[in-house]
ZAROKE-108548 format. One record per residue (C-alpha): residue number from 1; residue in one letter; z, y, x. Coordinates in Angstrom, 1 decimal. Layout:
BEGIN
{NUM,"a",{Z,Y,X}}
...
END
This chain:
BEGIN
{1,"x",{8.2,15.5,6.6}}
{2,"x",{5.9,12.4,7.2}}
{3,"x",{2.0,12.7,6.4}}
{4,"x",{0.4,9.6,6.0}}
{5,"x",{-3.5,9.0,5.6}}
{6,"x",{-5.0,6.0,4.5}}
{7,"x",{-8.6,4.5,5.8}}
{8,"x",{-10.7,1.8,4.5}}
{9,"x",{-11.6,1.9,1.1}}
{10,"x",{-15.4,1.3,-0.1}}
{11,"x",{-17.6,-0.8,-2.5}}
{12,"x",{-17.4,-4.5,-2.1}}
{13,"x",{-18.0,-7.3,-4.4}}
{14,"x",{-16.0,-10.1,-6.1}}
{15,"x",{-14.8,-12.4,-3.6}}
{16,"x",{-14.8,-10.0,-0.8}}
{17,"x",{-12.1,-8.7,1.5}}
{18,"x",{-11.0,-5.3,2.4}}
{19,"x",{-8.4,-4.1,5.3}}
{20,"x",{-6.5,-1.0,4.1}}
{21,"x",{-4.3,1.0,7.3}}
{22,"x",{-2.2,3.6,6.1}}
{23,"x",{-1.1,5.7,9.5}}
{24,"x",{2.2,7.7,9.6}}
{25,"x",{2.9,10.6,11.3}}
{26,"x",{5.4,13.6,11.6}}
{27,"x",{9.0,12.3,11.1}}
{28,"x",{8.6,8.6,11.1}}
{29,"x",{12.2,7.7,12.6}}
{30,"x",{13.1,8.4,8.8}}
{31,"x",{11.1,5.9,7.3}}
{32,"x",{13.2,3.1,5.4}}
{33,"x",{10.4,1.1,3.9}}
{34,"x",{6.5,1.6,3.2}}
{35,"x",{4.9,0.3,0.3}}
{36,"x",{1.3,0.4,-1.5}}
{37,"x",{0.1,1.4,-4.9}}
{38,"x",{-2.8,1.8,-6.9}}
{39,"x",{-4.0,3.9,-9.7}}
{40,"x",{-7.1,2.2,-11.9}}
{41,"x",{-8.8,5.2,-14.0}}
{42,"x",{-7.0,5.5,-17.4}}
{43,"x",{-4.4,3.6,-16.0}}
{44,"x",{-0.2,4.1,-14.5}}
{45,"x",{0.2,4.0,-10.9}}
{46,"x",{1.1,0.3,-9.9}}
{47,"x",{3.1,-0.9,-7.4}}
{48,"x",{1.7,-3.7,-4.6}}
{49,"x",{3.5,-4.4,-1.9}}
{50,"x",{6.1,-3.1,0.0}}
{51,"x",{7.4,-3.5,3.5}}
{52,"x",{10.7,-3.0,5.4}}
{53,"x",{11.1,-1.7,8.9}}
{54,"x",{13.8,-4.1,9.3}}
{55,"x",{12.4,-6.7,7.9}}
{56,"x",{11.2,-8.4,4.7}}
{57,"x",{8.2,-7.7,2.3}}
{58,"x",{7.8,-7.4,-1.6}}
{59,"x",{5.1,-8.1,-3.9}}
{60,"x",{4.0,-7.5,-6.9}}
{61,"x",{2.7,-10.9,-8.8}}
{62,"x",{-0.8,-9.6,-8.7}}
{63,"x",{-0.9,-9.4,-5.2}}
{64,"x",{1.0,-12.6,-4.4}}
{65,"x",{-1.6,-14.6,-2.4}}
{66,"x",{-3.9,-12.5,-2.2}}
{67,"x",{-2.4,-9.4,-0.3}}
{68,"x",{-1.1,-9.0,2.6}}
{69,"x",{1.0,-6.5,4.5}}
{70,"x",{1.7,-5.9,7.5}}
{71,"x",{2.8,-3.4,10.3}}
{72,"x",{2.3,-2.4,14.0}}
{73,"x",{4.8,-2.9,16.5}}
{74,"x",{5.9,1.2,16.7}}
{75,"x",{6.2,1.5,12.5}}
{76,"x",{4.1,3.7,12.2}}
{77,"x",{1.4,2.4,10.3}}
{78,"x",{0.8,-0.9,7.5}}
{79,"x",{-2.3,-2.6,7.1}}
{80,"x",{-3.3,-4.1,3.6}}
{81,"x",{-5.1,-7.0,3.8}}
{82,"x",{-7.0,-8.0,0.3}}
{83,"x",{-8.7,-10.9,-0.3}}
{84,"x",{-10.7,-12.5,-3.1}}
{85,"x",{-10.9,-9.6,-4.5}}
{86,"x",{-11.6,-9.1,-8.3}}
{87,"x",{-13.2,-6.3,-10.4}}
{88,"x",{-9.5,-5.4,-11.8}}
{89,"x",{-8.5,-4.7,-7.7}}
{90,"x",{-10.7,-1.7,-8.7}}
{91,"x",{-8.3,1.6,-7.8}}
{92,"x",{-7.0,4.3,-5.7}}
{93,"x",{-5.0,2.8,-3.3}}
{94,"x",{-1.8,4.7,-2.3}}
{95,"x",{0.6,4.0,0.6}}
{96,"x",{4.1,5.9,0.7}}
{97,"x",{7.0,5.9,2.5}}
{98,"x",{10.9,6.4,1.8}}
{99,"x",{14.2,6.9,3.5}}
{100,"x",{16.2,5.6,0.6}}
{101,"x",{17.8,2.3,2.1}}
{102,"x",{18.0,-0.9,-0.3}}
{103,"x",{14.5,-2.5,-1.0}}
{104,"x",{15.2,-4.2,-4.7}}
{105,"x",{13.7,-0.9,-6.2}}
{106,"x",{11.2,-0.8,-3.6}}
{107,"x",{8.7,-1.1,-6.7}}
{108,"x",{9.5,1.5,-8.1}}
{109,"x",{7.3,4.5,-7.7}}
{110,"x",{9.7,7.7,-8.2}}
{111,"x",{11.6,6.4,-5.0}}
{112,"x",{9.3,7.4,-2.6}}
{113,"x",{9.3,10.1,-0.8}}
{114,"x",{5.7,10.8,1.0}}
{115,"x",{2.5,10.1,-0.6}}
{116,"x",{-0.9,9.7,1.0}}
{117,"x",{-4.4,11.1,-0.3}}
{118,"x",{-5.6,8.0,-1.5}}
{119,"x",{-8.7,5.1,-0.7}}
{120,"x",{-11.2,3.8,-3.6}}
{121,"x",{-11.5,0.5,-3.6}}
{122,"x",{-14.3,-0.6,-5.9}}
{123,"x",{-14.9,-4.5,-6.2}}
{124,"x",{-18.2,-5.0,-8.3}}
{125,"x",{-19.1,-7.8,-10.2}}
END
């Protein structure tokens, strides 16, 4: 089992910038990849950004320079740096974690093991 919590989420506005940690605990040696996702209301959970323990990230073509990820030097916890943010950044942001090894499908939601609870982020106009 790994629990992960996310921190720092709020209300900013357009043009702001926003650091996201997602800290994991429990059985982290297991951990393959971690990745981010969002949910806007009314809206499919959507894959971010994804990175590898071994090395390597992946992102989605909204987040490509804008976002970026990054780890601490134990694994144990990614940081998700946003910039310029827009009003259609508004969502729950999501990290997760698998064991599955490859990182092609890294996108793809239903491969991940561990969820966390969540952070809004609201980006106002």
């Amino acid at each position: 089992q790994v629990q992960l919590v996310e921190s720092g989420g709020g209300l900013v506005e357009v043009g702001d910038s926003l650091r996201l940690s997602c800290a994991a605990s429990g059985h982290t040696s297991s951990i393959y990849n971690m990745g981010w996702f969002r949910q806007a209301p009314g809206k499919e959970r959507e894959f971010v950004v994804a990175i590898r323990w071994s090395g390597g990230t992946y992102y989605a073509d909204s987040a490509k320079g804008r976002f970026t990820i990054s780890s601490d030097k134990p694994k144990t916890a990614t940081y998700l740096t946003m910039n310029s943010l827009k009003p259609e950044d508004t969502a729950v942001y999501y990290c997760a974690t698998r064991t599955r090894l490859g990182f092609s499908d890294a996108n793809m939601a239903e491969t991940y093991d561990f969820w966390g609870q969540g952070t809004q982020v609201t980006v106002s106009s």
